[in-house]
N, C-alpha and C positions, 0 to 999 in steps of 0.2 A: 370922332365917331366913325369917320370914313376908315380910321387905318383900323380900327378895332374891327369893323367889319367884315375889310381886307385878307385881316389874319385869319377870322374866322373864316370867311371862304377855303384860302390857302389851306388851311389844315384840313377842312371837310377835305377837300381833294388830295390833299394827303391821305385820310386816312382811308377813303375808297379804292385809292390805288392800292395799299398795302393790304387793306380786305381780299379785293381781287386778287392781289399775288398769293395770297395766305391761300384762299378758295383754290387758284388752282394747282398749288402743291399738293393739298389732300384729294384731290379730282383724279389723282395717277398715283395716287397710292391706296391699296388695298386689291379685292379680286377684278380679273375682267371677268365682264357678265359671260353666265352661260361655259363657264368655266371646269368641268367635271370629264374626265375621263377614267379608264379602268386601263389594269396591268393584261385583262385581256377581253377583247372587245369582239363581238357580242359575251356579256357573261354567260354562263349555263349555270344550272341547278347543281347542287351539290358542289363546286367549285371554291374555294377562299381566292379572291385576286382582291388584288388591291384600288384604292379611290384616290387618284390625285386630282388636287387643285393647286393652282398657282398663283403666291402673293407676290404681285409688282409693285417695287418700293420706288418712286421718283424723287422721292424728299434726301434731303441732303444729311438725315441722320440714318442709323441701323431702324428698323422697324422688330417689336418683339411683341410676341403674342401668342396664342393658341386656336386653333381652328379646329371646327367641332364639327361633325360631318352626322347628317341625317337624312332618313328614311322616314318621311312623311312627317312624326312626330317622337318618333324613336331615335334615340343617340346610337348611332354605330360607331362613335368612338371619334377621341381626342386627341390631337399633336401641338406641341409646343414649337414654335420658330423662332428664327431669329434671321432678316432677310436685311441685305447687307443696303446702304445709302448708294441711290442709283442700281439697283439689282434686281435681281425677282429669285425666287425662293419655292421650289415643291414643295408638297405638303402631303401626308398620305396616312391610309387607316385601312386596316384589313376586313374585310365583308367576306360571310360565309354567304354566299346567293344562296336564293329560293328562290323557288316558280312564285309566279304570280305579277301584278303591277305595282313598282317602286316609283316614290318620289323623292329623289337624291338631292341633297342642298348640303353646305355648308357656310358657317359663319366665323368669322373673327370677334373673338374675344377678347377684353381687357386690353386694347391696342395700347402701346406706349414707343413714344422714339426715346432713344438710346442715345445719352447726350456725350458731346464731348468730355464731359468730365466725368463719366458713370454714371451720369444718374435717369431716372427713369422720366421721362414726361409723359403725360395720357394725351393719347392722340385722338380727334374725334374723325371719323372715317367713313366718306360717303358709301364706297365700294367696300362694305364689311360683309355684304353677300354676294353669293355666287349666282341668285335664282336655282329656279327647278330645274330640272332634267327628270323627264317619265323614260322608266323603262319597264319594259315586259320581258320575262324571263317564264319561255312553255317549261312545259312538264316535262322531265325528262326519263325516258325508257329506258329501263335498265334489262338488258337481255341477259340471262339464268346461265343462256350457255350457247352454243354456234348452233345456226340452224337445224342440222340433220340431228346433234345430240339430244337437241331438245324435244323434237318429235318422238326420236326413240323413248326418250322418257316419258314421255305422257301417254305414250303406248303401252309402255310398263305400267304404269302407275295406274290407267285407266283397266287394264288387265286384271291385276293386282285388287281393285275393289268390287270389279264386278264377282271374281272368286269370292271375295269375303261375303259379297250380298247371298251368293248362293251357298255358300257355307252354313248360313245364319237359318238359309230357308230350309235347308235337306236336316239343318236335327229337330222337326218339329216330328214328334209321334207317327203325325199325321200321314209323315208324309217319307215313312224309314222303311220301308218295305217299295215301294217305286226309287227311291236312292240306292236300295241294292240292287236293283235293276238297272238303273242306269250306272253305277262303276262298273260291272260285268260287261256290259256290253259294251260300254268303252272299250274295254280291255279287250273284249274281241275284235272290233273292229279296228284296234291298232295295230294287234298280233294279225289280220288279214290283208289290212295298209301295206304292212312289213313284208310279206310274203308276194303280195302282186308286187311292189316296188322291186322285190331280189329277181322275180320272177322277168319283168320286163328289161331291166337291164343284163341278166342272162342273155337273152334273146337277142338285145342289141349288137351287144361282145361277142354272141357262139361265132366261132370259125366254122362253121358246117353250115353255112346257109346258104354257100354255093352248091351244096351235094344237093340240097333237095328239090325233089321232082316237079315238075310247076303243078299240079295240082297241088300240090304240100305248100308250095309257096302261096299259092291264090287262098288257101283256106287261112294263113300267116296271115297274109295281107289285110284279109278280112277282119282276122280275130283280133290283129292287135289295136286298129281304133277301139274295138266294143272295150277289150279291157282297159285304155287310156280313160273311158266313160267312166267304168267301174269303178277306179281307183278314183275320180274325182268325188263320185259319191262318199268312199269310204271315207275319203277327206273330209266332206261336208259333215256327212253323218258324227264321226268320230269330233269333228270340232263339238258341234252339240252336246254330246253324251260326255264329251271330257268335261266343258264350262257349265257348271249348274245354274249360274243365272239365266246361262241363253236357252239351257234345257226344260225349266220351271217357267222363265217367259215365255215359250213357245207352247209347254203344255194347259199351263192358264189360257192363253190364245186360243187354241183350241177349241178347249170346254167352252169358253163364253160363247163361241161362235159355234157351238153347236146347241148350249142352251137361247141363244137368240132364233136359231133354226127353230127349234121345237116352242119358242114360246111364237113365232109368228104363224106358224102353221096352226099350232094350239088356238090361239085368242086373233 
């Protein structure tokens, strides 16, 4: 009874030891935790880079399997390995990033060692996960075009519509007899724009402004701010009378605030 006992002891303890050793061969085979990186780090939006992980094989056969990489609950895609006895092994899967906040993991599937003779064994594998990794990935800005072009163009553009709103406004009936008034007089005031502009640069340029008498000069002097005035007006004016939106918002303007005059006076 004593050596039967014996034995049986002897073998529990055998076979705990070979437990333990088995336990810690699969303990160093599969992912280390926390295991995830990218081909470029911070991602950005619109970007495809790539997602490695790395499987570390301690066991003394080939390790083969497929690793399946995810986005919260979504498959972004699977690789096949095959990670050598005593080695470790990349693993990798392309991602088109997006903005927004990612939950990254992957796992090992279907593990089996790779036996000396070919053949496949299934392997059971503590480290078959990698864990989470959270990332945030901003919005990202896509600029149209360089600075300075892009103003000019929304200065066109906003030009561009305000014409068409007064285009829209000048063919009512209502209002085609005050539209023929306002292209004419555009038209004058660009044709008198034109004429002070030749006019004052004349004056700049003349070689005879040493001949003239200082009274002649003192009356120059005087005359040519007033006309720098004028022309700023023709400027002003003629902007108006060219753009019919600003010429129709301005004459609406008007009326109202002169119908609010008479109706506060009135009531």
């Amino acid at each position: 009874m004593k050596k039967i006992l014996g034995v049986l002891i002897l073998g529990l303890m055998w076979g705990g030891a070979f437990y333990a050793w088995a336990e810690g061969e699969t303990e160093n085979i599969g992912f280390i935790p926390d295991n995830i990186w990218f081909s470029k780090d911070p991602p950005t939006e619109g970007d495809t880079v790539k997602i490695y992980t790395l499987v570390f094989n301690n066991g003394k056969n080939a390790l083969f399997g497929t690793v399946e990489f995810y986005d919260k609950n979504v498959i972004l895609g699977k690789k096949e390995f095959l990670s050598p006895a005593g080695g470790i092994k990349d693993v990798s899967v392309n991602w088109e990033v997006m903005a927004g906040d990612h939950t990254l993991s992957a796992k090992i599937l279907n593990p089996s060692f790779i036996l000396s003779d070919g053949k496949k064994e299934p392997a059971q594998l503590k480290q078959n996960d990698t864990g989470e990794r959270l990332v945030f990935v901003p919005k990202k800005i896509f600029p149209s075009s360089t600075a300075d072009g892009g103003k000019a163009g929304l200065t066109e553009t906003i030009s561009e519509k305000l014409d068409e709103v007064g285009e829209a406004v000048s063919g009512f009936p209502v209002v085609k007899n005050i539209e023929s008034i306002r292209i004419n007089e555009s038209e004058r005031l660009a044709e008198n724009k034109k004429n002070l502009q030749d006019n004052l640069t004349a004056e700049k340029n003349s070689p005879d402004k040493a001949e003239l008498s200082k009274g002649k000069k003192n009356e120059v002097s005087i005359q040519r701010p007033l006309k720098y005035v004028k022309l700023f007006f023709l400027k002003l004016f003629h902007f108006v009378f060219s753009h019919p939106v600003v010429f129709y918002g301005l004459l609406i303007l008007i009326i109202f605030l002169i119908l609010r005059f008479i109706w506060r006076r009135v009531f």
